[in-house]
C-alpha positions in Angstrom: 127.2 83.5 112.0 124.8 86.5 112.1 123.7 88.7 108.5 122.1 91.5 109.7 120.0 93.9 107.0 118.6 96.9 108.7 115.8 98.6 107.0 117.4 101.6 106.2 120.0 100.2 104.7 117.8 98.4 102.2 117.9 99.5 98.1 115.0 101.6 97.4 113.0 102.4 94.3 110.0 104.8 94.1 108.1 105.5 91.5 105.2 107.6 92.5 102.5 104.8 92.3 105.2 102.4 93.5 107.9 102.3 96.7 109.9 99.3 97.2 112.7 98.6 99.4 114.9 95.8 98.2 116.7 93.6 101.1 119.2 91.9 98.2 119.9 93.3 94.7 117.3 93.6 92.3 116.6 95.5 89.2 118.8 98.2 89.2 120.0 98.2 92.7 122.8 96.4 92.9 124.9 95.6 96.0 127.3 92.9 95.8 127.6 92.3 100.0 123.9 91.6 99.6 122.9 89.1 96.9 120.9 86.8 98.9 120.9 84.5 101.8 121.1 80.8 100.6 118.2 80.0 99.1 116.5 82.9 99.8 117.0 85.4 96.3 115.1 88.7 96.6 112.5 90.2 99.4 110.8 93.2 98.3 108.8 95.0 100.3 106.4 96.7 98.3 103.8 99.5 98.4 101.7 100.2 95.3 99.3 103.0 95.0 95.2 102.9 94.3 94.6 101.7 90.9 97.7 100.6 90.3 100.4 97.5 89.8 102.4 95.5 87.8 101.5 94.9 84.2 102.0 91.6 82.4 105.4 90.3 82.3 107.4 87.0 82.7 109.3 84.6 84.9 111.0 81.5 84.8 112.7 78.7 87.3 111.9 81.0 90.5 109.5 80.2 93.3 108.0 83.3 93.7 106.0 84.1 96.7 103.5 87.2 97.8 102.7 88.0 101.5 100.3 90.9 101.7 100.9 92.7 105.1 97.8 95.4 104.4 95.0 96.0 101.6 94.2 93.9 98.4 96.6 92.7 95.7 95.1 91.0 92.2 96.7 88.4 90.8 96.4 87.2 87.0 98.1 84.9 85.1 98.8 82.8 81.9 98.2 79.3 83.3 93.6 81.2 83.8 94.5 82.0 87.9 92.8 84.9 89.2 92.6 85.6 92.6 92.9 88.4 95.0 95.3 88.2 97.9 94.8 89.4 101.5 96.2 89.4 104.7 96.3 86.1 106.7 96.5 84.8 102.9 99.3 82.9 101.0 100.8 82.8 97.6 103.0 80.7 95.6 103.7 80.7 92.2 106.3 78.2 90.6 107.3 79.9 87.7 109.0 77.0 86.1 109.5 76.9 82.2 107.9 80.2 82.0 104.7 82.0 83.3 103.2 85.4 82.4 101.4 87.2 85.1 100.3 90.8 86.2 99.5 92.3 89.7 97.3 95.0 90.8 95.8 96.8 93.7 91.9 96.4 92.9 91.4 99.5 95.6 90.5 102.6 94.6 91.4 104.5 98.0 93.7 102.1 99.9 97.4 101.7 99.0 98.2 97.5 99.3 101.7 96.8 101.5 103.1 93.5 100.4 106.2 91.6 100.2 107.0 89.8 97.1 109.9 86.5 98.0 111.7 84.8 95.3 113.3 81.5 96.4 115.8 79.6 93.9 114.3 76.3 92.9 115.4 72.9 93.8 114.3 71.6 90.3 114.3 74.0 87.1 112.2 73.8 84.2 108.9 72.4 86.0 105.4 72.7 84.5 104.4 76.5 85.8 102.2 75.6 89.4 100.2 78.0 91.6 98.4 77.9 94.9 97.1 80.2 97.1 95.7 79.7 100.9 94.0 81.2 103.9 96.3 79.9 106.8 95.2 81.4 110.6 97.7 82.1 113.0 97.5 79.0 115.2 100.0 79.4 118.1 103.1 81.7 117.9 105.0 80.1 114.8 102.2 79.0 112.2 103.5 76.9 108.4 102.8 78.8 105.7 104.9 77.2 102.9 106.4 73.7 103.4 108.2 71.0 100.9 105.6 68.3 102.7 102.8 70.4 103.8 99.8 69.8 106.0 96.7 72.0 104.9 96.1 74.7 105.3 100.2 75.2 104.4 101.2 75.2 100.7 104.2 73.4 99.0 107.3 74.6 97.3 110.2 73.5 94.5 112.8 73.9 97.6 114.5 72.2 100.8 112.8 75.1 102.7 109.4 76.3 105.1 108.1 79.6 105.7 106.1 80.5 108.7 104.3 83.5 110.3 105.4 84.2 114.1 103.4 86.0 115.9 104.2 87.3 119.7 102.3 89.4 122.3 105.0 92.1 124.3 106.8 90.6 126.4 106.5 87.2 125.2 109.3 85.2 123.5 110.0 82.1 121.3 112.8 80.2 120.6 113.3 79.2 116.5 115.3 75.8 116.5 118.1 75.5 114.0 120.4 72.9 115.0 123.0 72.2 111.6 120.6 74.5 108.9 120.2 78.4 108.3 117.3 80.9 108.9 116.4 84.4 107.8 113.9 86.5 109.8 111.9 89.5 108.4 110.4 91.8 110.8 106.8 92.9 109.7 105.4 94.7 112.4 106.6 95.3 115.9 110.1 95.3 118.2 112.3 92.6 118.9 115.2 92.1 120.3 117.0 88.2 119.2 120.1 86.6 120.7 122.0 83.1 120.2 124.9 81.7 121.0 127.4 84.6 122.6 126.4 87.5 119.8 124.8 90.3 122.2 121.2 91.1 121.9 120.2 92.6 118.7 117.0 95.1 118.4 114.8 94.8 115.2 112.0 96.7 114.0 109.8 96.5 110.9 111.4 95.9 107.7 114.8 94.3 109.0 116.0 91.2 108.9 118.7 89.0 110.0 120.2 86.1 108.4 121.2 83.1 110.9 123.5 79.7 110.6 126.0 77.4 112.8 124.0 78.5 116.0 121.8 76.2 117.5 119.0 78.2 118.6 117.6 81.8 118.2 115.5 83.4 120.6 113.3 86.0 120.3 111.6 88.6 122.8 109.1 90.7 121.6 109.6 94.3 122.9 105.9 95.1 121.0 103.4 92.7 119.7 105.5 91.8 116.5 104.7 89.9 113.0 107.8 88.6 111.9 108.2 86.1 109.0 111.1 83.0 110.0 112.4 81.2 106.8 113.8 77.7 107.6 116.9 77.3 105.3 119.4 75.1 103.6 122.5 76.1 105.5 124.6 78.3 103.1 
Protein backbone atom coordinates (compact mmCIF):
# COMPACT_ATOMS: atom_id res chain seq x y z
CA UNK A 1 0.00 0.00 0.00
CA UNK A 2 1.48 3.32 -1.12
CA UNK A 3 0.13 7.16 0.33
CA UNK A 4 1.62 9.46 -1.69
CA UNK A 5 1.45 13.43 -0.60
CA UNK A 6 3.07 15.62 -3.20
CA UNK A 7 4.14 18.97 -2.10
CA UNK A 8 1.94 20.86 -3.95
CA UNK A 9 -0.84 19.31 -2.94
CA UNK A 10 -0.09 20.12 0.72
CA UNK A 11 -2.52 22.82 2.93
CA UNK A 12 -0.82 26.05 2.98
CA UNK A 13 -0.93 28.95 5.38
CA UNK A 14 0.99 32.30 5.00
CA UNK A 15 1.08 34.89 7.09
CA UNK A 16 3.67 37.36 5.98
CA UNK A 17 6.20 36.48 8.76
CA UNK A 18 5.07 32.92 8.56
CA UNK A 19 4.50 30.14 5.40
CA UNK A 20 3.68 26.72 6.32
CA UNK A 21 2.63 23.84 4.27
CA UNK A 22 0.63 21.28 6.11
CA UNK A 23 1.11 17.46 4.93
CA UNK A 24 -2.18 16.38 7.14
CA UNK A 25 -4.92 18.74 8.51
CA UNK A 26 -4.10 21.26 10.89
CA UNK A 27 -5.54 24.46 12.13
CA UNK A 28 -7.79 25.50 9.75
CA UNK A 29 -6.88 23.38 6.88
CA UNK A 30 -8.77 20.62 6.92
CA UNK A 31 -8.76 17.65 4.53
CA UNK A 32 -10.41 14.58 5.56
CA UNK A 33 -8.29 12.07 2.89
CA UNK A 34 -5.31 13.36 4.85
CA UNK A 35 -5.55 13.19 8.60
CA UNK A 36 -2.41 11.40 9.24
CA UNK A 37 -0.43 8.24 8.65
CA UNK A 38 -0.57 5.93 11.74
CA UNK A 39 1.13 7.33 14.26
CA UNK A 40 2.42 10.02 12.55
CA UNK A 41 -0.36 13.33 13.28
CA UNK A 42 0.87 16.59 11.65
CA UNK A 43 4.26 17.54 9.59
CA UNK A 44 4.55 21.13 8.98
CA UNK A 45 6.99 22.45 7.12
CA UNK A 46 7.59 25.83 8.28
CA UNK A 47 9.33 29.03 7.28
CA UNK A 48 9.31 31.98 9.73
CA UNK A 49 10.68 35.35 9.04
CA UNK A 50 13.70 37.44 10.95
CA UNK A 51 12.59 38.37 14.31
CA UNK A 52 9.83 36.38 14.38
CA UNK A 53 7.86 33.08 15.76
CA UNK A 54 5.54 31.55 17.80
CA UNK A 55 4.46 33.20 20.99
CA UNK A 56 3.64 31.21 24.15
CA UNK A 57 0.95 28.75 23.90
CA UNK A 58 0.12 25.14 25.12
CA UNK A 59 0.10 21.42 24.39
CA UNK A 60 -0.85 18.34 25.82
CA UNK A 61 -0.38 14.33 25.25
CA UNK A 62 1.63 14.89 21.82
CA UNK A 63 5.16 14.08 21.13
CA UNK A 64 6.07 17.00 19.40
CA UNK A 65 9.24 17.14 17.40
CA UNK A 66 11.34 20.11 15.48
CA UNK A 67 13.87 19.38 12.74
CA UNK A 68 15.46 22.58 11.54
CA UNK A 69 16.45 22.14 7.74
CA UNK A 70 18.24 25.90 7.63
CA UNK A 71 18.95 28.92 10.10
CA UNK A 72 18.20 29.19 13.94
CA UNK A 73 14.99 28.40 15.78
CA UNK A 74 14.69 29.43 19.83
CA UNK A 75 13.07 27.34 21.94
CA UNK A 76 11.46 28.33 25.56
CA UNK A 77 9.41 26.63 27.77
CA UNK A 78 7.51 26.26 31.09
CA UNK A 79 9.36 23.21 32.43
CA UNK A 80 13.04 26.48 32.48
CA UNK A 81 14.43 24.82 28.76
CA UNK A 82 15.97 27.23 26.57
CA UNK A 83 17.89 26.26 23.85
CA UNK A 84 18.43 27.18 20.24
CA UNK A 85 18.02 24.50 17.52
CA UNK A 86 20.18 24.02 14.37
CA UNK A 87 20.69 21.90 11.64
CA UNK A 88 22.24 18.46 12.22
CA UNK A 89 20.31 19.13 15.75
CA UNK A 90 17.28 17.21 17.30
CA UNK A 91 14.27 18.11 19.34
CA UNK A 92 11.66 16.40 21.33
CA UNK A 93 9.29 17.62 23.47
CA UNK A 94 6.70 15.29 25.35
CA UNK A 95 4.06 17.50 25.96
CA UNK A 96 2.32 15.21 28.43
CA UNK A 97 -0.13 16.70 31.04
CA UNK A 98 0.43 20.06 29.68
CA UNK A 99 3.54 22.24 28.67
CA UNK A 100 3.65 25.93 27.69
CA UNK A 101 6.37 26.93 25.20
CA UNK A 102 7.24 29.61 22.55
CA UNK A 103 9.49 29.58 19.39
CA UNK A 104 11.40 32.14 17.67
CA UNK A 105 13.93 32.86 14.97
CA UNK A 106 16.81 34.70 17.04
CA UNK A 107 18.11 36.01 13.32
CA UNK A 108 17.79 39.23 12.39
CA UNK A 109 18.52 38.67 8.57
CA UNK A 110 18.03 34.96 7.89
CA UNK A 111 14.54 33.36 7.67
CA UNK A 112 14.83 29.69 9.77
CA UNK A 113 13.18 26.50 7.52
CA UNK A 114 12.03 23.83 9.87
CA UNK A 115 9.67 21.12 10.16
CA UNK A 116 7.64 20.77 13.25
CA UNK A 117 6.30 16.57 13.70
CA UNK A 118 3.66 15.69 16.09
CA UNK A 119 3.45 11.94 16.87
CA UNK A 120 0.39 10.50 18.95
CA UNK A 121 1.73 9.11 22.27
CA UNK A 122 1.78 5.62 23.41
CA UNK A 123 1.09 6.73 27.05
CA UNK A 124 -1.04 10.13 27.83
CA UNK A 125 -0.87 12.19 30.72
CA UNK A 126 3.07 11.84 31.35
CA UNK A 127 5.13 14.30 33.41
CA UNK A 128 6.03 17.06 30.46
CA UNK A 129 9.95 15.78 29.13
CA UNK A 130 12.41 17.45 26.75
CA UNK A 131 15.61 16.67 25.13
CA UNK A 132 17.50 18.01 22.52
CA UNK A 133 20.71 16.55 20.57
CA UNK A 134 23.56 17.01 18.08
CA UNK A 135 23.37 13.68 16.04
CA UNK A 136 26.06 13.56 12.83
CA UNK A 137 25.12 11.90 9.85
CA UNK A 138 27.01 8.52 10.29
CA UNK A 139 26.44 6.38 7.15
CA UNK A 140 23.44 6.81 4.88
CA UNK A 141 20.45 6.13 7.42
CA UNK A 142 21.57 7.84 10.87
CA UNK A 143 18.77 7.37 14.39
CA UNK A 144 17.58 10.39 15.39
CA UNK A 145 14.68 9.51 17.72
CA UNK A 146 14.27 5.94 19.01
CA UNK A 147 11.89 4.18 21.95
CA UNK A 148 15.47 2.51 23.22
CA UNK A 149 18.04 4.90 21.98
CA UNK A 150 21.77 4.75 21.85
CA UNK A 151 23.39 8.33 22.27
CA UNK A 152 23.61 10.48 20.42
CA UNK A 153 19.62 9.45 19.44
CA UNK A 154 16.85 10.69 21.74
CA UNK A 155 13.74 8.77 23.06
CA UNK A 156 10.13 8.98 22.53
CA UNK A 157 6.38 8.13 24.19
CA UNK A 158 5.85 5.82 20.90
CA UNK A 159 6.46 2.33 19.12
CA UNK A 160 8.39 4.41 16.57
CA UNK A 161 12.25 5.70 15.23
CA UNK A 162 13.08 8.57 13.16
CA UNK A 163 16.17 8.80 11.09
CA UNK A 164 17.97 11.15 8.77
CA UNK A 165 18.98 9.43 5.18
CA UNK A 166 21.31 10.91 3.51
CA UNK A 167 22.43 9.77 -0.28
CA UNK A 168 25.07 11.02 -2.78
CA UNK A 169 23.44 10.93 -6.77
CA UNK A 170 23.36 8.04 -7.98
CA UNK A 171 23.58 6.10 -4.87
CA UNK A 172 20.60 4.06 -3.31
CA UNK A 173 19.43 2.43 -0.02
CA UNK A 174 17.02 0.02 0.69
CA UNK A 175 14.64 0.98 4.04
CA UNK A 176 13.56 -2.53 5.51
CA UNK A 177 9.93 -2.93 6.52
CA UNK A 178 8.97 -6.41 6.74
CA UNK A 179 5.17 -6.51 8.73
CA UNK A 180 5.33 -2.39 9.98
CA UNK A 181 4.68 0.99 8.13
CA UNK A 182 6.92 3.93 7.06
CA UNK A 183 6.52 7.49 5.94
CA UNK A 184 9.29 9.31 4.01
CA UNK A 185 9.70 13.22 3.81
CA UNK A 186 11.77 14.48 1.17
CA UNK A 187 14.03 17.45 2.44
CA UNK A 188 16.34 18.19 -0.10
CA UNK A 189 17.10 16.50 -3.35
CA UNK A 190 15.39 13.90 -6.13
CA UNK A 191 14.49 10.48 -5.68
CA UNK A 192 12.81 8.18 -7.31
CA UNK A 193 11.45 4.91 -4.70
CA UNK A 194 9.95 1.59 -5.80
CA UNK A 195 8.71 -1.80 -3.88
CA UNK A 196 7.01 -4.53 -4.52
CA UNK A 197 5.27 -4.18 -8.26
CA UNK A 198 4.14 -0.23 -7.80
CA UNK A 199 6.26 1.49 -10.68
CA UNK A 200 8.91 3.90 -9.80
CA UNK A 201 7.81 7.05 -8.13
CA UNK A 202 9.79 10.52 -8.43
CA UNK A 203 10.05 12.73 -5.23
CA UNK A 204 11.33 16.03 -4.66
CA UNK A 205 11.59 18.26 -1.65
CA UNK A 206 8.57 18.58 0.49
CA UNK A 207 6.78 15.22 -0.59
CA UNK A 208 6.26 12.40 1.09
CA UNK A 209 4.94 8.96 0.77
CA UNK A 210 3.41 6.81 3.25
CA UNK A 211 4.35 2.91 2.98
CA UNK A 212 2.93 -0.60 4.51
CA UNK A 213 2.39 -4.47 3.61
CA UNK A 214 5.56 -4.28 1.36
CA UNK A 215 8.65 -5.69 2.48
CA UNK A 216 11.20 -3.44 1.30
CA UNK A 217 11.52 0.16 -0.13
CA UNK A 218 14.30 1.27 -2.20
CA UNK A 219 15.50 4.42 -2.84
CA UNK A 220 17.81 5.97 -5.67
CA UNK A 221 18.83 9.24 -5.32
CA UNK A 222 18.53 11.18 -8.69
CA UNK A 223 20.49 14.31 -6.62
CA UNK A 224 22.23 14.28 -3.38
CA UNK A 225 18.93 14.11 -1.30
CA UNK A 226 18.05 14.62 2.72
CA UNK A 227 15.07 12.69 3.26
CA UNK A 228 13.64 11.95 6.69
CA UNK A 229 12.28 7.82 7.03
CA UNK A 230 9.87 7.30 9.99
CA UNK A 231 9.72 3.66 11.20
CA UNK A 232 5.96 3.01 12.06
CA UNK A 233 3.36 0.96 13.77
CA UNK A 234 1.68 -0.53 10.80
CA UNK A 235 -1.73 1.27 10.37
Amino acid sequence: MYYLRQAHARGSVDLGWLSSHHTFSFGHYYDAQHQGFSVLRVLNDDIVQPARGFDSHSHQNMEIISYVISGELEHKDSEGNHSVIRPGDIQRMSAGTGIHHAEYNPSTAHPVNFLQIWIVPAKRAVAPAYAQQHVPQQGPLTTLIHPLPQAPAISINQDMALYRLMLKSGEHYTLPLSTRAGYLHMVVGEAQLAGGDTPSIVMSPGDGIGVADIPTCTVVATKDLEALWFDLPAP
